[in-house]
C-alpha positions as CSV (number, residue, x, y, z in Angstrom):
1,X,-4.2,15.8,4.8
2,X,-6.0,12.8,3.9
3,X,-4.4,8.9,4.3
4,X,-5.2,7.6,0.9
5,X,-3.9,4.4,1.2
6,X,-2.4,1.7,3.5
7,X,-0.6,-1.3,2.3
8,X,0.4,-4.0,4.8
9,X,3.9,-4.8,3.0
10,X,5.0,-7.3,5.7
11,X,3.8,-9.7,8.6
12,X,5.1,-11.6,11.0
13,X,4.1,-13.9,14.2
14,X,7.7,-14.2,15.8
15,X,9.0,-11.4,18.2
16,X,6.9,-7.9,19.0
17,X,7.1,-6.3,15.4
18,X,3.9,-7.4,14.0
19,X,3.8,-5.3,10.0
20,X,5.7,-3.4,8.5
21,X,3.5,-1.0,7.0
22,X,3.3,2.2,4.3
23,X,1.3,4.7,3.8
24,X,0.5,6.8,1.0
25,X,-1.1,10.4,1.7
26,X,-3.3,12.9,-0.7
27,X,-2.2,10.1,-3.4
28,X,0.8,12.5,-3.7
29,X,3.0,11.2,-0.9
30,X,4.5,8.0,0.8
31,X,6.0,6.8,4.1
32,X,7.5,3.5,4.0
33,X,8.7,1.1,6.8
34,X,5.9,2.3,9.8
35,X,6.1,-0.8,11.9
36,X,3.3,-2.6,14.1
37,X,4.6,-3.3,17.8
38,X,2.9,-5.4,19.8
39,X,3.7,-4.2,23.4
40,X,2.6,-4.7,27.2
41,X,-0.7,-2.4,26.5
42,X,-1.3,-3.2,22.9
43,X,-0.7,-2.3,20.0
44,X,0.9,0.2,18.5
45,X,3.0,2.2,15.6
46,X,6.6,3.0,15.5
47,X,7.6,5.4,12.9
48,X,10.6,4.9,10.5
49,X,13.8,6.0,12.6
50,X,17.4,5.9,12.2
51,X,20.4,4.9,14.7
52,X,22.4,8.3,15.5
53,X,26.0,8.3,15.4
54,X,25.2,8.4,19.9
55,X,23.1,4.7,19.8
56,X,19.9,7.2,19.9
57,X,17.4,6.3,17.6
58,X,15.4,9.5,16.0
59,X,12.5,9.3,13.9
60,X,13.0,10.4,10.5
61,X,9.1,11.6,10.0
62,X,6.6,11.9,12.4
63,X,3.2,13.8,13.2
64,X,3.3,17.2,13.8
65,X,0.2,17.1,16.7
66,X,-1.1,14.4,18.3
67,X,-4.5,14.9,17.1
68,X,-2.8,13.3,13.5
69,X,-0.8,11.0,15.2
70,X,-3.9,9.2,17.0
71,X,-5.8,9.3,13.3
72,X,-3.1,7.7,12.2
73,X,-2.4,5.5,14.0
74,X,-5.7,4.5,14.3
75,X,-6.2,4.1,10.9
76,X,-2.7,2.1,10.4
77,X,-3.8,-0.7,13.6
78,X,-7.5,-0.9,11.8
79,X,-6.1,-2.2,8.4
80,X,-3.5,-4.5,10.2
81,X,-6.4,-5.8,12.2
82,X,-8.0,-6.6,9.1
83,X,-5.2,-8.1,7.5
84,X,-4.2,-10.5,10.1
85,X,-8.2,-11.6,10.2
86,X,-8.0,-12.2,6.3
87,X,-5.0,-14.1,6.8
88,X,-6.0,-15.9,10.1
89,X,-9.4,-17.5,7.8
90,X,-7.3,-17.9,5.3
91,X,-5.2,-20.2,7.8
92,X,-8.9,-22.0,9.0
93,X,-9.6,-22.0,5.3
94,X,-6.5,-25.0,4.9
95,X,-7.0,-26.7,8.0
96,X,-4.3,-25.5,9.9
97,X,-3.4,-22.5,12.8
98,X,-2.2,-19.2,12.9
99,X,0.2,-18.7,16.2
């Protein structure tokens, strides 16, 4: 299965979500709302999940081995990384600073 494409749909500076992310595969199928986390260790992704009627929260999709999950996830942190570059020049560009 091959990630086709990876759009950055939302970023943010405030709190520990960073992006919220999707991510199209074999241009055939999509997973919307994978969110960047910045946590105690770095970063890292957090698949789309939903609250069960028990305060649980279960993903809805996920990878199947971890061999996928680290290629993805990999993948995923590499475009947000060059996202929040583009967007810190971009910041430098007008004279002012990226928190």
């Amino acid at each position: 299965m091959e990630i086709t494409s990876i759009t950055i749909r939302k970023m943010g500076t405030e709190g520990k979500m960073k992006a919220i992310v999707s991510v199209t595969f074999d241009n055939a199928f999509v997973v919307h709302d994978i969110k960047v986390i910045e946590g105690t260790n770095g970063y890292f992704i957090a698949m789309p999940s939903r609250k069960t009627q028990d305060g649980e929260f279960k993903d809805i999709v996920h990878p199947i081995n971890s061999e996928f999950r680290e290629r993805l996830s990999s993948e995923v942190l590499k475009k947000y990384q060059e996202a929040l570059e583009i967007a810190q020049a971009q910041v430098t560009d007008a004279g002012g600073a990226l928190d």
